[in-house]
N, C-alpha and C positions, 0 to 999 in steps of 0.2 A: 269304320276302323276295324279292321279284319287282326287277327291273331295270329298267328304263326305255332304250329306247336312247340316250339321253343319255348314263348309267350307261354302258353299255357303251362307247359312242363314248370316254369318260372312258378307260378298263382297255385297249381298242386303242392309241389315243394312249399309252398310256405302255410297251404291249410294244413297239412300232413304233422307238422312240425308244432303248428298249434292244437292240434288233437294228441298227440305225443304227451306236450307239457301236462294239457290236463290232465290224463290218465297219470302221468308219474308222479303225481301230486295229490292224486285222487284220497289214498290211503291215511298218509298229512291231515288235508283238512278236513277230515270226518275222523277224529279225535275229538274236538267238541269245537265249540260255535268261538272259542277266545280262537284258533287255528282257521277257523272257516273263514270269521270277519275280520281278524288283526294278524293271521301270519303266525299266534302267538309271542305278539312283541319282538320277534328277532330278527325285523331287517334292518341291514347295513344303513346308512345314509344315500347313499348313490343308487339304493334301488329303491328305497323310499320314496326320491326325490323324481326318479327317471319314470318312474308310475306315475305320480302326478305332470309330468309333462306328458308322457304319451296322452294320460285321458284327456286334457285339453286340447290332445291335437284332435278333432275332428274330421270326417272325410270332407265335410265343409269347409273348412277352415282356411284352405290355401285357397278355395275359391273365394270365399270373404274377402282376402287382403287382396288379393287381383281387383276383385270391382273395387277398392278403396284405392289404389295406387293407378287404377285408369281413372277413376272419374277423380281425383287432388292428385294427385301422385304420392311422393313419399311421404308426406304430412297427414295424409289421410287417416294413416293409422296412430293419431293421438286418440282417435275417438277407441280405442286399447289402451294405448302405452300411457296413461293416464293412470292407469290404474297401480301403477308401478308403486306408489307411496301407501295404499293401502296392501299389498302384497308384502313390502318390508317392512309395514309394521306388524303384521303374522308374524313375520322371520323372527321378530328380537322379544313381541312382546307376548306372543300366544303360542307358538311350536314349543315351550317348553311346558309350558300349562299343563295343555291339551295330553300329552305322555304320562305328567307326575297325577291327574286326576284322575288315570285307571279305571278309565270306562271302557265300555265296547262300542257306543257309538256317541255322537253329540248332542244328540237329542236324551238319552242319558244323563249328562248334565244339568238337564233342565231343573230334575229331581233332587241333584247333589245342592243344587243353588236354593232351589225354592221349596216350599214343602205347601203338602194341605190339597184339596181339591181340587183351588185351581191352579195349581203346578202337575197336578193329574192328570187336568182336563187338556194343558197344553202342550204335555207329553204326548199325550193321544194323538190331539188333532194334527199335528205336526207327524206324526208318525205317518199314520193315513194321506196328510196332503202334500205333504215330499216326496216320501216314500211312495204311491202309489199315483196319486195325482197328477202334479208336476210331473214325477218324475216321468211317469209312457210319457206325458208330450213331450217332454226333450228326447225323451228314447227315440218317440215316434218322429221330429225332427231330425233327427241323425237318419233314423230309415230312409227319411223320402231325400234326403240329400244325397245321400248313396245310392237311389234308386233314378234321383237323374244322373248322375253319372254314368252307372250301366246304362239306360237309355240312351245317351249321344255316344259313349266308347261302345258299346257292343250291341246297336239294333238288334241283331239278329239275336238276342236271348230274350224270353221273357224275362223283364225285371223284376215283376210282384215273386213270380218263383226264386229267381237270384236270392231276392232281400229274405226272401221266409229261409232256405239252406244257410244264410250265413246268420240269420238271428237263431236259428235253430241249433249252429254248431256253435255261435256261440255260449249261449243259454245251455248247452250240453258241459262245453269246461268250463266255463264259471258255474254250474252247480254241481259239477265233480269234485274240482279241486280249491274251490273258495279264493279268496286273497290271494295265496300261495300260486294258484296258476295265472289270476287277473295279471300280476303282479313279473311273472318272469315272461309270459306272452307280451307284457307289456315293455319289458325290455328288448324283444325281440323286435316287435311290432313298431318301436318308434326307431332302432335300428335301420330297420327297412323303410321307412318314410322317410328319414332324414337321407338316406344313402341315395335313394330314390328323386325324392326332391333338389340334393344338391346336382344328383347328373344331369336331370332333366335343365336346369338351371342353366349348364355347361355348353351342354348342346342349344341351348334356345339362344344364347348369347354369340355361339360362334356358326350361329347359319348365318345362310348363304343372304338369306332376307337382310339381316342386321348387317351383315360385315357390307353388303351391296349400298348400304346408305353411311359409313362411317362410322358404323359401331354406336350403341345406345345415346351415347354421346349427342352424336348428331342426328342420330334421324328423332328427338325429339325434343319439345321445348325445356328452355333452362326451370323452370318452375318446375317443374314433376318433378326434380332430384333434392327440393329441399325438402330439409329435415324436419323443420319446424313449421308450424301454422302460421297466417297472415289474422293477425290482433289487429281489429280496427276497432273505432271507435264511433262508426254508425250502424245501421240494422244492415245486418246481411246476412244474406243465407247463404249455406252450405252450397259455394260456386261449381255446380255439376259439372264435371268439364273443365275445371279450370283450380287453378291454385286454391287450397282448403283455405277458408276465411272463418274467422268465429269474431264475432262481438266478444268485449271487454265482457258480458257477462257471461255470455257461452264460455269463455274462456274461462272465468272462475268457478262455474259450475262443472266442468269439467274435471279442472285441476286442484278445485280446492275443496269440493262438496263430495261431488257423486262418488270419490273413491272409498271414502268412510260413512256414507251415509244411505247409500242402496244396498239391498241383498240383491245378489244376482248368482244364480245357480255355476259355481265353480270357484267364486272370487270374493264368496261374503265376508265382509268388514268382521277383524279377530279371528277370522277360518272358521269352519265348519263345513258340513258337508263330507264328498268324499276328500277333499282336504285333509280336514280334521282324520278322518278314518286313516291317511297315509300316516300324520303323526303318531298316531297312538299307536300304530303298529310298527313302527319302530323302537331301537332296542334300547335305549336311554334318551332322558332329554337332549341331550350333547346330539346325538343320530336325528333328535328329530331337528332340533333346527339347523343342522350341514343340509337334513335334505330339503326343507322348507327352501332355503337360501339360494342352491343349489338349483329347487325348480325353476323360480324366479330367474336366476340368470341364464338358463337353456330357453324359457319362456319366453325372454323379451329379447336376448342379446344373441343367442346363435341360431332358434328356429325359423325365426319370418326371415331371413334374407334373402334365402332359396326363392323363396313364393314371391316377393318384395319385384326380384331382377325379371323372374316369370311374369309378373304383372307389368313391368315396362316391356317387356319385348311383345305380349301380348296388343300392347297400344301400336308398339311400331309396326307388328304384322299382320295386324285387324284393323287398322282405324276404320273403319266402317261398321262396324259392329255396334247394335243399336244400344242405347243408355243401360236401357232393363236387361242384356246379353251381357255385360261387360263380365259379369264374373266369368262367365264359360269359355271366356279367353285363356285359359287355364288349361281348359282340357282342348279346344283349338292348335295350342301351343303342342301341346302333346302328342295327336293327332300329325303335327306338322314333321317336326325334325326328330322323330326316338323314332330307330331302327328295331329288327325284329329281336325279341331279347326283351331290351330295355321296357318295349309298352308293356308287356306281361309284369317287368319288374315295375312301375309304374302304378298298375293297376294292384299289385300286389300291394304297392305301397298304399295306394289307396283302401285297399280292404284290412290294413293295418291298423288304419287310423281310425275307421270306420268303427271294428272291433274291437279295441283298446278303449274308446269312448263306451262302445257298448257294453263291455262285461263288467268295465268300472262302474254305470249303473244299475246293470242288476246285481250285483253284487251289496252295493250301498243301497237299492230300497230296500233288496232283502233284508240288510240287517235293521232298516226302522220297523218293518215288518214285525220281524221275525220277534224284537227283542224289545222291542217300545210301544209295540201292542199286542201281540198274539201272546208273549212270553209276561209281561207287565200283569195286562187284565184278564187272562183265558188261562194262561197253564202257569202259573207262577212256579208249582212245584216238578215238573216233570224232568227228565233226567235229559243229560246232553243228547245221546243217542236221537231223542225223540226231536230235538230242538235242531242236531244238524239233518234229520232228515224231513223236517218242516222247510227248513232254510231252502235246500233243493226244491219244495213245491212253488214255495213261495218265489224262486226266481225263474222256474217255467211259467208260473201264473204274472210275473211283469212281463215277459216275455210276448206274451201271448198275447194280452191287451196290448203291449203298443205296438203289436201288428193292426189290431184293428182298428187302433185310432191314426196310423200311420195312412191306413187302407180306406178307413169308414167315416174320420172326423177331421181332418185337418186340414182338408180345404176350404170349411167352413172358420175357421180361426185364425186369416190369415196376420192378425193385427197384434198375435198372441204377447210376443217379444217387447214389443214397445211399451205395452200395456203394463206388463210385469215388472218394468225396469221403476217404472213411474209410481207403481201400487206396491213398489219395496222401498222408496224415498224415506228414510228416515229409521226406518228399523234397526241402523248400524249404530246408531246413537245409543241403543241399549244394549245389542250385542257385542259393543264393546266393553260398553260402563258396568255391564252386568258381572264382571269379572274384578273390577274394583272401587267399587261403591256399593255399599254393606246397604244403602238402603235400597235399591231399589226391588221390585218381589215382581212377582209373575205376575199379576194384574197389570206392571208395566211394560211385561215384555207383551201381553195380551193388545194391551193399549195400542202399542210400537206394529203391530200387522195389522190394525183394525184402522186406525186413524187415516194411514195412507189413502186408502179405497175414498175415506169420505174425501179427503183432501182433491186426490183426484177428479172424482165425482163433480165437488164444485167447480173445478177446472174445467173441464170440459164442456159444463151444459151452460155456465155465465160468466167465462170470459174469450180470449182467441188467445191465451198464452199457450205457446209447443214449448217441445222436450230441445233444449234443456237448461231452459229457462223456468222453468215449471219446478224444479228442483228449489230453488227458494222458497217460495208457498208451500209445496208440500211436504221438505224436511221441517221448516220452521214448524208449520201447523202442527205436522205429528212431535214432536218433541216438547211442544207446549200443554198438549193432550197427555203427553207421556210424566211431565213434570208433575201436574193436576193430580191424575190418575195416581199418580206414585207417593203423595203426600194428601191425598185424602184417603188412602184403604193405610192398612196395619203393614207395619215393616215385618219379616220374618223375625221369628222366636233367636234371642241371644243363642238360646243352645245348639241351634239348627245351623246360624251363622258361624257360630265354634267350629261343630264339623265341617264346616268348608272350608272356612279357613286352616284349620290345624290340618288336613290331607292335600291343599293347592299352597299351602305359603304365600299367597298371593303378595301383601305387603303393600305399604305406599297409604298418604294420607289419610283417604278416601277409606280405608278400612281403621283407621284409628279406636275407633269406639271397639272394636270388637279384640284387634289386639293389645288394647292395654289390660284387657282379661286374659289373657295368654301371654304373659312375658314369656314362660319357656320354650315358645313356638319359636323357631330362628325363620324368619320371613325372608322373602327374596329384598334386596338394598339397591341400593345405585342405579337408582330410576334416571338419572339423569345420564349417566354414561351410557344405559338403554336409548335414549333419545337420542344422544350424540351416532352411536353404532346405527340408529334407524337412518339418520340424515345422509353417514356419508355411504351406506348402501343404497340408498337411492342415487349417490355420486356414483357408485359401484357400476348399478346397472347402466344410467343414459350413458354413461362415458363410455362404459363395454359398446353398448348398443351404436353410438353413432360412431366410435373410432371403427369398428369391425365394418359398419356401410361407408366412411370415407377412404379404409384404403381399399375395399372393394371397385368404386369409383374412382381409384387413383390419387386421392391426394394422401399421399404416406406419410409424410411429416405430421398433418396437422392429425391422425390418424393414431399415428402412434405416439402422440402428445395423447392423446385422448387416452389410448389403452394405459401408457403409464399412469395418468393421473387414477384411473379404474383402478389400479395397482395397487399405489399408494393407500385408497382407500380399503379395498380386500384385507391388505399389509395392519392397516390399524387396529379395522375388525378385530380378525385373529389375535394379535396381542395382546389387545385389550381384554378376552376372555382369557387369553395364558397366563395375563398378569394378575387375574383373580383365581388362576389355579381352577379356572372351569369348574368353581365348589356349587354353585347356581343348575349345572347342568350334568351334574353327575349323580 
């Protein structure tokens, strides 16, 4: 695939514009580390929320849904859209938390919930193995994704050099201008992906390939356009090739466990991560959850349908393309019908995505770094100055490692992903109760990452259970470990529990013992219309989501039956908080 300097002129224009932002933000986020890692509190909802959609988009990412929509078609991607019920329970019941608890990162919280050594200890080690750990290999995952890209769209570059200029420019404005520039590149950059990805979309759908066989319609079978999975009720595996099947209990494990009961880096059960980071830096509770809300619905219901229609026409104008290829039908597509222009805007769209995921994690390990261990246990007392110019070391130095482990370690691990889903089974059970149940203490949030591994462990070496049936065993096991653990050590000190509660209001049964010593606390109320609000945002989003792909595919009635009923539900939401005078989020 050759460029055009048009092309090129396209991919300059948009690095040029990214080196821009950083510098005119530069001066902003070196005022101190609350400007560096939180914006200082004052973004809007809409760019809160348009940040945490860019970081999720990935340069991977629209190749992900291609292999899932060629090998099931459009069912394939429940093994995502699943997760929809644990994202809206973020929106109603932790975006507002997460803002009124005035932290600078989540792992922060650890400290405001638990007290004593080992709430120290798991400050720490959490600091170091997100922060620095994890985090290069998802960094370093995002490189080598971006680095097979450059390799099939532009042989003619070296890629290792490619990936080091763009990890280098990015790691230059994400430690210039902190949040502040992650944050409006990030508006920019998912701009130009979505802009990018819906052309590319346009044109794949009205080549000369597809319109020669009757449009997507017909040149491929009726299965690949449902929405829904095939629920049976014998063993069967995920049909390669063929209509997404799940067993009755893959199907519960999917839709009733795994979305509340695994950590997965981006989507952990109650937020956290750089999630949680978007909330707190927004400018009241009310901002943080429009943007929460707001993610969720550009997440599920407007971003995948570009990549969705890209992945069926990739079927119709590849079908020979072997199993393990299926995603690079993607860039196949690309390659095919975008004229000179476009692939530059394309490829630009792609180094969008690519960097918007990236600056959002150096940025976010920086600050466990920066502020949950270097600032915690080393400098406790040193002044900002010295802390925002740490911040800067600290995000060339992630920088840096997950070029190496991009380069020097990750072909060795390639089983990393599956591993991690299975060995976080259970830990959402705490990371959510740990917000409203007064007893549980850090030895059970210690418990809740410790238990999974063994749980795993006996899975794999004595019996033949796979993922994600395996999710029974090892949420059950860890949360029984977790129960154990949490009522045989000592509950936190009444006084310690005051201060958390009296600064989160948190409220609700579950905290009882601790507010009937604070009657003049005014606690958050109406847990139940919380519940109601969660339910019909999840009506919110699948209704958004499949009426926006049925009138894509032309059925407009049953389509716009769908959006309205989405409507309706949006319509409740909102009045529901109007008619409580929004006193909860202001």
């Amino acid at each position: 695939m050759s460029l055009s300097i048009l092309d090129f002129s396209v991919i300059a224009a948009y690095l040029l514009i990214t080196l821009f932002i950083g510098i005119r933000y530069s001066s902003l986020a070196s005022q101190n580390t609350s400007e560096f890692f939180l914006s200082g509190r004052k973004q809007p909802w809409w760019l809160a929320g348009t940040g945490m959609v860019a970081t999720t988009f990935a340069a991977d990412t629209p190749l992900a849904v291609t292999g899932l929509v060629a090998k099931n078609g459009i069912a394939g991607n429940w093994v995502w859209w699943s997760f929809v019920f644990g994202g809206m329970l973020t929106v109603f019941f932790f975006a507002r938390l997460w803002r009124r608890a005035q932290i600078l990162t989540d792992l922060e919280f650890i400290e405001l919930r638990y007290s004593g050594k080992p709430a120290e200890f798991l400050r720490g080690f959490k600091a170091v193995y997100f922060g620095l750990f994890l985090n290069v290999i998802i960094v370093g995952w995002v490189n080598l994704a971006m680095l097979k890209i450059i390799t099939i769209m532009l042989p003619e570059l070296n890629p290792a050099l490619a990936i080091v200029f763009c990890v280098g420019l990015t790691a230059l404005y994400s430690g210039l201008a902190g949040l502040w520039g992650v944050t409006m590149t990030d508006l920019i950059q998912f701009t130009v992906s979505m802009v990018g990805c819906v052309i590319l979309a346009i044109f794949a759908v009205q080549s000369p390939v597809i319109q020669n066989q009757g449009g997507l319609s017909e040149a491929l079978p009726e299965w690949m356009f449902h929405f829904l999975p095939e629920v049976t009720d014998r063993t069967a595996e995920s049909s390669l090739g063929g209509a997404f099947q799940l067993t009755v209990y893959s199907f519960i494990a999917f839709v009733g466990i795994q979305w509340w009961a695994s950590w997965y880096p981006g989507s952990e059960p109650g937020g956290g991560g750089y999630i949680a980071q978007r909330m707190m830096s927004a400018k009241d509770e009310k901002h943080s959850l429009f943007a929460t809300l707001w993610f969720i619905v550009a997440h599920y219901c407007i971003r995948p349908w570009p990549w969705i229609i890209v992945g069926l026409v990739s079927v119709a104008m590849f079908p020979n393309l072997p199993l393990a290829e299926k995603e690079d039908g993607f860039i196949h597509v690309m390659q095919t019908v975008l004229p000179d222009g476009l692939r530059g805007l394309l490829l630009a769209a792609f180094l969008a995505a690519y960097m918007s995921t990236l600056s959002t994690h150096l940025n976010w390990g920086t600050s466990y770094l920066l502020n949950d261990f270097y600032k915690r246990f080393f400098k406790p007392d040193a002044d900002e100055r010295h802390f925002v110019s740490a911040s800067k070391i600290f995000t060339v130095l992630i920088a840096v490692i997950s070029l190496l482990v991009t380069f020097f370690v990750l072909d060795t691990i390639t089983g990393a992903w599956a591993f991690l889903l299975e060995c976080g089974a259970g830990a959402g059970f705490v990371l959510i109760l740990r917000w409203f149940w007064w007893r549980l203490n850090a030895w059970s949030e210690i418990t809740s990452m410790v238990a999974p591994f063994v749980a795993y462990s006996l899975i794999y070496f004595y019996t033949d259970i796979k993922f994600p049936e395996s999710l029974f065993f090892i949420v059950g096991f860890t949360i029984v470990c977790t129960l154990a653990v949490t009522f045989l050590t000592k509950p936190e000190s009444m006084a310690h529990l005051k201060t958390f509660y009296q600064k989160t209001r948190v409220g609700g049964l579950l905290w009882k013992k601790v507010s009937d010593e604070l009657p003049e606390v005014q606690s958050d109320s109406g847990f139940s219309r919380l519940f109601l609000d969660w339910m019909l945002g999840i009506v919110l989003v699948y209704t958004f989501l499949f009426g926006v792909g049925k009138i894509i595919f032309g059925e407009l009635l049953l389509g716009a039956t769908l959006l309205f009923v989405g409507i309706l539900s949006g319509a409740f939401i909102y009045f529901d908080f109007e008619k409580r005078g929004w006193t909860e989020l202001d």
